[in-house]
Structure formats: C-alpha cells, structure tokens
C-alpha positions as CSV (number, residue, x, y, z in Angstrom):
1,X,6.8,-1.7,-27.0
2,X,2.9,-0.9,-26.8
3,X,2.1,2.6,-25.1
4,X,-1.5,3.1,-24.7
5,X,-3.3,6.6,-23.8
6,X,-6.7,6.6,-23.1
7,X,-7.9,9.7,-25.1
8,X,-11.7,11.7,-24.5
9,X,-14.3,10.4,-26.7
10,X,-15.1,13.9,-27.3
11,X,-12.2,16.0,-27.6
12,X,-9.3,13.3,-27.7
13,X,-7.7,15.0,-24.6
14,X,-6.0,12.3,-22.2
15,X,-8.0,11.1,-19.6
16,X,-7.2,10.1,-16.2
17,X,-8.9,8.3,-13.3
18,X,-10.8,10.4,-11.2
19,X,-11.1,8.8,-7.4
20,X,-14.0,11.0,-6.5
21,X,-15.9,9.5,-9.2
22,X,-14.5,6.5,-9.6
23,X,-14.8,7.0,-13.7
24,X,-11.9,8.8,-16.1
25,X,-12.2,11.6,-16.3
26,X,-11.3,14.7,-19.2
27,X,-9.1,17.7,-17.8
28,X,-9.9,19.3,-20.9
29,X,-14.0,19.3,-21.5
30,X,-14.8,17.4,-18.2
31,X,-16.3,14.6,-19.6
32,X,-16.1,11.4,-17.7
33,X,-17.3,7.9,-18.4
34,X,-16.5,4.7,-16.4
35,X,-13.7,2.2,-17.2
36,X,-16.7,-0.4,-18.2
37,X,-18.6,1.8,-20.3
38,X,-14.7,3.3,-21.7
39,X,-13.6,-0.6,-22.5
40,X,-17.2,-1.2,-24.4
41,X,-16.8,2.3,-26.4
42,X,-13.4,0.7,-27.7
43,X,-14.7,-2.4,-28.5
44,X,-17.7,-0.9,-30.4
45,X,-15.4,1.3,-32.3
46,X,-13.5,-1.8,-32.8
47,X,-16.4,-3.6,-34.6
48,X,-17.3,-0.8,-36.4
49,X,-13.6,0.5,-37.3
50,X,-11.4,-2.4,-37.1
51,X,-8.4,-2.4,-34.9
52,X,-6.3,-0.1,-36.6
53,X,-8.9,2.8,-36.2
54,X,-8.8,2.0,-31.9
55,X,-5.5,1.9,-32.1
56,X,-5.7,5.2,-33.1
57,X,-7.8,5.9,-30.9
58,X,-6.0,4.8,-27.9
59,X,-2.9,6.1,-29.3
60,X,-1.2,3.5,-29.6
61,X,3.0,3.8,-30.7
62,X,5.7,1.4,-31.1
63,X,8.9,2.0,-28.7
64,X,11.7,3.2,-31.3
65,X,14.8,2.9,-29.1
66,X,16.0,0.7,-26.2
67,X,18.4,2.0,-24.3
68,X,21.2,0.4,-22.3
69,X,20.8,-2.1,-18.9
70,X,16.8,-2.3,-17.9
71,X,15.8,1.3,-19.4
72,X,13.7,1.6,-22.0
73,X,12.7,4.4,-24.4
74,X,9.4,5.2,-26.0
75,X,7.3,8.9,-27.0
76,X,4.5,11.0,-25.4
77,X,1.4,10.5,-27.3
78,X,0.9,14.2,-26.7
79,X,3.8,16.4,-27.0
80,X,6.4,13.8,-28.9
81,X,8.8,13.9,-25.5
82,X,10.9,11.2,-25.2
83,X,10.4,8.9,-21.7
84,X,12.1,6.6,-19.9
85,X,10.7,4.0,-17.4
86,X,12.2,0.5,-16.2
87,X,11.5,-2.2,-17.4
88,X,9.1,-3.0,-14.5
89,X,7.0,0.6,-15.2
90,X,3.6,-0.3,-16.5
91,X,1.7,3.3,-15.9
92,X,3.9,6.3,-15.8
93,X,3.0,10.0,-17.2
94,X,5.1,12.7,-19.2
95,X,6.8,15.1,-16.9
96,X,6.4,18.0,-19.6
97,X,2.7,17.2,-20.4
98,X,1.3,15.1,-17.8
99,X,-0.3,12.8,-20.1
100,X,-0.9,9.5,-18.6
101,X,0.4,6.6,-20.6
102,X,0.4,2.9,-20.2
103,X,2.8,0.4,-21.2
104,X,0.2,-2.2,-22.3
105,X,3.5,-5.0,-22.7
106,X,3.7,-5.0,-19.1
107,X,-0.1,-5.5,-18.2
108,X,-0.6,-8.6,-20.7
109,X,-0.2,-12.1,-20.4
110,X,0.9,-13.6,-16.7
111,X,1.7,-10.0,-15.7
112,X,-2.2,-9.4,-16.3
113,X,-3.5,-8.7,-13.1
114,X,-6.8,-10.3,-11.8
115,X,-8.0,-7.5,-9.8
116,X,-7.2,-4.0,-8.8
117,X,-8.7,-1.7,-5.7
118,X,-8.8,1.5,-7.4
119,X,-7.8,4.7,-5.7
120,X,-10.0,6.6,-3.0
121,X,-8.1,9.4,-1.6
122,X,-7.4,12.0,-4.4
123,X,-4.6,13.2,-4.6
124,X,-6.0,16.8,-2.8
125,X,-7.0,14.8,0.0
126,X,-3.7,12.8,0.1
127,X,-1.6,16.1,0.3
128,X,-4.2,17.7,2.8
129,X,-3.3,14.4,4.9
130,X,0.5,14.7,4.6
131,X,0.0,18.6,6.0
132,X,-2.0,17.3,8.5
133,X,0.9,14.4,9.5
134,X,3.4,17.1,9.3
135,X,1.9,19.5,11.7
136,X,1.8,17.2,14.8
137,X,5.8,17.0,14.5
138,X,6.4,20.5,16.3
139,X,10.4,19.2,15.4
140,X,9.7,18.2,11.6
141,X,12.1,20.2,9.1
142,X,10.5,23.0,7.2
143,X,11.6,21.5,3.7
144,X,9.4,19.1,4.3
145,X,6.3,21.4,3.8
146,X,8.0,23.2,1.0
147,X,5.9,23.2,-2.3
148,X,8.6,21.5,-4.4
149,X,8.7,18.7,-1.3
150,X,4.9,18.1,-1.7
151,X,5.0,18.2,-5.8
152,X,7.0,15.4,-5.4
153,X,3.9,13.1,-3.7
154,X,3.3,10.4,-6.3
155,X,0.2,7.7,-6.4
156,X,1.4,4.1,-7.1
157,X,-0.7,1.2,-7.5
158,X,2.0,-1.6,-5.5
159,X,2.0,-5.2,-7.5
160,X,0.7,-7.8,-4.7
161,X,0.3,-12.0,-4.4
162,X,-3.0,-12.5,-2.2
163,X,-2.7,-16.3,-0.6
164,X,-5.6,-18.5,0.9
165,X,-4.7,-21.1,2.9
166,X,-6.0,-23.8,4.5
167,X,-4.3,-24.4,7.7
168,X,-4.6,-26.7,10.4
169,X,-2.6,-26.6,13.9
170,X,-2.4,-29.2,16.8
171,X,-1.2,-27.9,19.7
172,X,-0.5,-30.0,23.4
173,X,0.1,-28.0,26.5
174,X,0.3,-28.2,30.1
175,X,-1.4,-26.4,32.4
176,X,-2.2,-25.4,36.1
177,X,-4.8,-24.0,37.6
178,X,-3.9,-22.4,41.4
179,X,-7.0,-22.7,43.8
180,X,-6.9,-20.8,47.2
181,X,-9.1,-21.9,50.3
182,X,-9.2,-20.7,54.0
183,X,-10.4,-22.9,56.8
184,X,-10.2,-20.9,59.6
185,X,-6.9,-19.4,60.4
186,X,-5.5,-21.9,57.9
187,X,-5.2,-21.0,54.2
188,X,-4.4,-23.9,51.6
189,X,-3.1,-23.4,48.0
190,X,-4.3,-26.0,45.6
191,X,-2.4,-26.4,42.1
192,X,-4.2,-28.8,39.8
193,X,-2.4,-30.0,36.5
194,X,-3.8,-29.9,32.9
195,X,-3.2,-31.9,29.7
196,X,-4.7,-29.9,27.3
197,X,-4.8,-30.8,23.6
198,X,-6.7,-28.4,20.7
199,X,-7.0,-29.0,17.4
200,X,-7.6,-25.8,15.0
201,X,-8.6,-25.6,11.8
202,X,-8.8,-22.0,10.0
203,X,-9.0,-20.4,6.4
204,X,-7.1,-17.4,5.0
205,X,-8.4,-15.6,2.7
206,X,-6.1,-12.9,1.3
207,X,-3.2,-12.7,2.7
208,X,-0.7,-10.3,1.2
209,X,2.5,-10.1,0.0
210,X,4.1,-7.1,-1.4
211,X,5.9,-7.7,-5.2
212,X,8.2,-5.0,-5.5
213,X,11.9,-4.9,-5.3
214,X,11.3,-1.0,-4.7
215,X,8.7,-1.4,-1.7
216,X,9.9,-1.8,1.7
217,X,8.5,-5.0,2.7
218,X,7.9,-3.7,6.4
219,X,6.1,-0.8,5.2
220,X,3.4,-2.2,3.3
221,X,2.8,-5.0,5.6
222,X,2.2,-2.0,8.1
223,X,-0.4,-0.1,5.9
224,X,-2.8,-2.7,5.9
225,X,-5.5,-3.5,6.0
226,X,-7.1,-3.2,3.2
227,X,-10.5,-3.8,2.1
228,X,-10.4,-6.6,-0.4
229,X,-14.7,-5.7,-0.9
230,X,-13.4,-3.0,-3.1
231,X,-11.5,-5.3,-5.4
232,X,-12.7,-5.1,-8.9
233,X,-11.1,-7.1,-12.2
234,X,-8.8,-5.5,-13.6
235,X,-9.0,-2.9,-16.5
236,X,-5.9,-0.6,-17.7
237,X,-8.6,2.6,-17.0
238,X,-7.9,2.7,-13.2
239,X,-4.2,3.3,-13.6
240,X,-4.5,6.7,-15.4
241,X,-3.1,9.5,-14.1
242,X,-0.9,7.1,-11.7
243,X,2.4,5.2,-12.0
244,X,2.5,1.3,-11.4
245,X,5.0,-1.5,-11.7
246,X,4.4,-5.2,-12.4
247,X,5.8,-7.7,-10.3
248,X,9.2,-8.3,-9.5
249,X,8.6,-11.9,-7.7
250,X,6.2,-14.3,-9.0
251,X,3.7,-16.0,-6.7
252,X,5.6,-18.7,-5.6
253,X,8.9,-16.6,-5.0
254,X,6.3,-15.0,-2.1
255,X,4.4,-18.0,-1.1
256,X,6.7,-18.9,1.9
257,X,6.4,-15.5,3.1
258,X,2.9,-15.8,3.4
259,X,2.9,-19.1,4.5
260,X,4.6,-17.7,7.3
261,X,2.1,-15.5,8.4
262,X,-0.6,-18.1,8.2
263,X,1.7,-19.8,10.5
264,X,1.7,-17.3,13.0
265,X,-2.0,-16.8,12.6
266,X,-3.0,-20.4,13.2
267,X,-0.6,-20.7,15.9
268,X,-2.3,-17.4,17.9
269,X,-5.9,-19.1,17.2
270,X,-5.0,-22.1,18.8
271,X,-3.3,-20.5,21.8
272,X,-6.1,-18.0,22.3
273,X,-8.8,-20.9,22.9
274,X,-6.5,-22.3,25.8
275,X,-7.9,-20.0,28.7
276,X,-8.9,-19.9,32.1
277,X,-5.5,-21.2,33.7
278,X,-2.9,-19.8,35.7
279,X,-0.2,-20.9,33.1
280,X,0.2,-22.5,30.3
281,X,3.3,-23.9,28.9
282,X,3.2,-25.4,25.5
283,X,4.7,-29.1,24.8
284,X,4.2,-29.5,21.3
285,X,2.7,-28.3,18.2
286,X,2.1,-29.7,14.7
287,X,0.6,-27.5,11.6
288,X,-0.6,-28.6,9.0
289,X,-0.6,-25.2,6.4
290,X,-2.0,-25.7,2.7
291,X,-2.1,-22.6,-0.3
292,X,-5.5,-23.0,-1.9
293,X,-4.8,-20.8,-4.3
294,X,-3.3,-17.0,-5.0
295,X,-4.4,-13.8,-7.1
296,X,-2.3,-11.0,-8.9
297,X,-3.4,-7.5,-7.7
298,X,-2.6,-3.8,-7.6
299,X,-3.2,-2.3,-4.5
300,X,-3.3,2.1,-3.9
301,X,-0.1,4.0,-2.1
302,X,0.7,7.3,-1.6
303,X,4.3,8.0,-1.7
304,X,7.0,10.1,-1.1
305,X,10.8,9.8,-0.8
306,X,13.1,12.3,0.5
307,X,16.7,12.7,2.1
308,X,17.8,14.8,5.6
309,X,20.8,15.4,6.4
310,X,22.4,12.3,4.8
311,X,19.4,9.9,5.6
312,X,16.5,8.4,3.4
313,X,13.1,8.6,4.8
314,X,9.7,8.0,3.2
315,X,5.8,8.5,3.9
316,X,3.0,5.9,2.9
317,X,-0.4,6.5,2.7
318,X,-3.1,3.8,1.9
319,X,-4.7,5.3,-0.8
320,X,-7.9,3.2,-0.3
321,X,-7.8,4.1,3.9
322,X,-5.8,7.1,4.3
323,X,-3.9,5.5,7.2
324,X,0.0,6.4,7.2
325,X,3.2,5.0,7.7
326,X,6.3,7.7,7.4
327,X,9.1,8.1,9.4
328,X,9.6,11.3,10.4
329,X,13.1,13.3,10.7
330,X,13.9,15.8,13.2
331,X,15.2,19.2,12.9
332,X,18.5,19.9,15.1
333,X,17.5,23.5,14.9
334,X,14.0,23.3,16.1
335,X,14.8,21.2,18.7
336,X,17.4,23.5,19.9
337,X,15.3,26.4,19.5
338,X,12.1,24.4,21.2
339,X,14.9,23.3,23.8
340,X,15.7,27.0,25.1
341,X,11.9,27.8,24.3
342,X,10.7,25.6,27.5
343,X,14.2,26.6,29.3
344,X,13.0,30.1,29.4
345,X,9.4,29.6,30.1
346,X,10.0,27.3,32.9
347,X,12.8,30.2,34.5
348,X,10.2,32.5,34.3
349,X,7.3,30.5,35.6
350,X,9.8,29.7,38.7
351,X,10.4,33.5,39.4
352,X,7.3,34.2,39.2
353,X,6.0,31.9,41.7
354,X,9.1,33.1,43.7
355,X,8.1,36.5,43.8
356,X,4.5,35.8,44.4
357,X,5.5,33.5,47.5
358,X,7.6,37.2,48.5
C-alpha cells in the first residue's frame, strides 16, 4: 500500500493544509505554497529527477504487514511508528508525530474524487465554536470542556454522491374558494369549486448524499448547506493535516435516496404554486424524476464522539459554515444543583415581598 507525505520544499518537514490560507503550510520553517503550485513543483522535479527521486520526495513507502479482518498496517514517514487505519482511511496522521500521511491506494482510480471544498474553519476557530456551544447549556457536564474532551475534536473530510436531476411533476387538485356577501341584514356564503391542474418542471443541481457507513445519515443531511461555489477538483494537498475516508456506497447504492428528495422537492414546488384558495385537496400526482448525472466529493466536518453515563452522543460542525449539529447531554448534578438554586431564590424573593407588604 502507497503512503504519501507531502514534505517542505525547503526543509522536508511535513506539511499540512492551512485553512486560513488556503495553501500547505510548514510547522517547521513556515513556508507555505498552494496545492497547485505544490502538484507543479512535483511534477517539475519529476521531469527533472524521474519518479523515483519524487517518490522520495513525497515519501513514499510500501505497506509491509496486513493485519487481520479490514485493518491494515503501514509506517510513519517521520518517526518509523507503526499505524493502523481501515481499509476505508485515506488521510490519517501519526499519533506520536502528527505527521500527516495519505494513503494514495485509496484516492486513485474510481475512488478518485472529482472535487473537494477544502476546510474554512481552523481548527482554533472550530474549538472556540465548541466552547461557545457548550456555554449556552447551563446543564452540560463539565467533562465535556475538559482539555482531554476537546483534544479529542478531529477534522474529517465526509465522502459524498452529488445528484442532478431533472424532474418533472403533474399534479390535479380540487379546490374551493369561500366568498362572503351581506345584503342588508342578510349575509350569504358563496363556495365556488376548482379543477386545478399544474405542471412543474425543475432541475437539481447537487443534491447530496452522505457515503459513510460511519456518518449518521441524519446528521449530515442536517449540516447543510453547503456552498458548492467553493468546490475545487480534487488534489491530495487539501487533506493534510485531516483524516478522510473513501466511500462506502457507490453512486448508485445512494441514488434512490436522492431521488427521494428530489421527489419531495418537486412535489413542494408544485404545491406551492396552487394558492389563493380556501382549500385544496390533492386528486392525483404523477412525477416524472430523471438523474442527469452525479459527482464524487469530500465535503469538511468537525467531529467529536463521546459517551455519558452509558450513552453515545456526538457534535458536528460544518467546517466550510461553522453551523452545528450535536446533541447535548445533561448533567443530573447540575440540574439538581440549578433545581434547588431557583427553589431558594424564589423562597427568598417571596419573603421578601412578604415582609415588604408587612
């Protein structure tokens, strides 16, 4: 198996992606270049070298062991440590060094992606957001905020299918319309009935589907939207310094489930443009939904999985919007404690007032 570091041009340190910049960036003498202009140094030193000496360069190594089931086994290019991924890991890091390594096997050929939307939120910034989050649950545990609890905070790029579809809906309904007139003393109620017929036709552009087994489905459908104008193609550049998977369902394992959603988006459009009657009850509809076409992509998350008392919970942060999606467990203690808190400040607000009314 291929690992691949992307080393400094001018020391050889690893480099990682920097999301401030947007280019990797050295640790060591703080140089930084962009993925572009990293992929066309390579490819000079290629032509100049051959591809044994950017090999070298990238440090490239051959995985020496397998282990059992779906692990596999390969070597920092740093420190020599041995490290284990999945075999659905295709950026990871060494726990003892922190060098960022990819696992080029897993980014080639149809698990290539077409397009990535690099980070935005640093990981500073995505920590300074979890704090936040945590400080508007007055309830949350305290282990939460603990150091080791935030260390723990990992950014993932998510494998996603992105759908177009052409869809088309037909939709008959009837309808009333309730009029109201006085003559004199006399009031009259008219109710007039409707045949109304529409027929929609939209495209979807981009519609997304999650491709991890390890990704809660509901989740990431809930952390979106993204903004696709920040897609760029694909290099191996943006996923230094984070951890990423390739898929774990191919596009047309997914396609239903986005079909689905284009379902339910045609069928909204089409009831939305029946308006201006008292009600509306729907006779019949007849969609029409076509896939024009998909893309593989890697899309930014913040994560972090913990346990309370028993139960798993987790918090999600878009990395590209910063907006969250957590659940949040609450502390028996505090709420006792915040419980007798109110208990006693409401006993002595009401003597209080007693003695002021004495």
């Amino acid at each position: 198996m291929a690992v691949t570091t992307y080393k400094c041009p001018n020391c050889g340190a690893a480099m990682s992606f920097d999301s401030k910049t947007q280019k990797l960036a050295c640790p060591s003498c703080g140089a930084n270049l962009s993925v572009t202009d990293y992929d066309n140094y390579i490819k000079e030193l290629d032509k100049e070298f051959g591809k044994a000496d950017e090999a070298d360069f990238k440090g490239e190594e051959r995985d020496e062991t397998a282990s059992e089931s779906n692990m596999k086994i390969f070597h920092c290019q740093s420190c020599g440590a041995e490290l284990v991924t999945d075999k659905y890991t295709s950026a990871t890091f060494c726990s003892y060094c922190g060098n960022p390594t990819l696992v080029e096997e897993r980014l080639e050929g149809e698990f290539s992606p077409e397009y990535v939307i690099p980070f935005k939120i640093d990981r500073e910034r995505a920590v300074s957001i979890y704090k936040d989050w945590l400080k508007k649950g007055p309830l949350t545990p305290k282990t939460l905020s603990k150091k080791s609890m935030i260390e723990k905070i990992s950014g993932v790029y998510v494998p996603f299918w992105l759908y177009d579809f052409d869809a088309n809906a037909q939709v008959n309904a009837a309808a009333t319309r309730v009029r109201t007139i006085r003559r004199g003393d006399t009031e009259y109620i008219y109710t007039d009935h409707f045949q109304v017929y529409r027929d929609v036709t939209a495209e979807f552009d981009k519609l997304p589907a999650d491709a991890s087994k390890k990704m809660p489905d509901e989740q990431m459908d809930m952390l979106e939207p993204y903004n696709y104008a920040d897609l760029v193609d694909f290099k191996g550049g943006y996923l230094q310094g984070y951890l990423s998977e390739r898929y774990n369902y191919n596009s047309d394992e997914l396609k239903d489930r986005a079909k689905v959603r284009a379902s339910k988006y045609i069928s909204d459009i089409a009831r939305d443009t029946i308006q201006g009657y008292t009600t509306v009850n729907i006779l019949g509809k007849r969609e029409n939904i076509r896939n024009l076409g998909h893309d593989y992509v890697l899309l930014p998350v913040w994560m972090l999985n913990y346990s309370f008392n028993g139960k798993d919970y987790s918090f999600f942060l878009n990395g590209q919007t910063g907006k969250i999606v957590a659940d949040r467990p609450i502390s028996t203690k505090r709420t006792v404690f915040f419980s007798l808190l109110i208990f006693i400040l409401a006993f002595v607000i009401i003597n209080i007032g007693g003695l002021l009314l004495w």
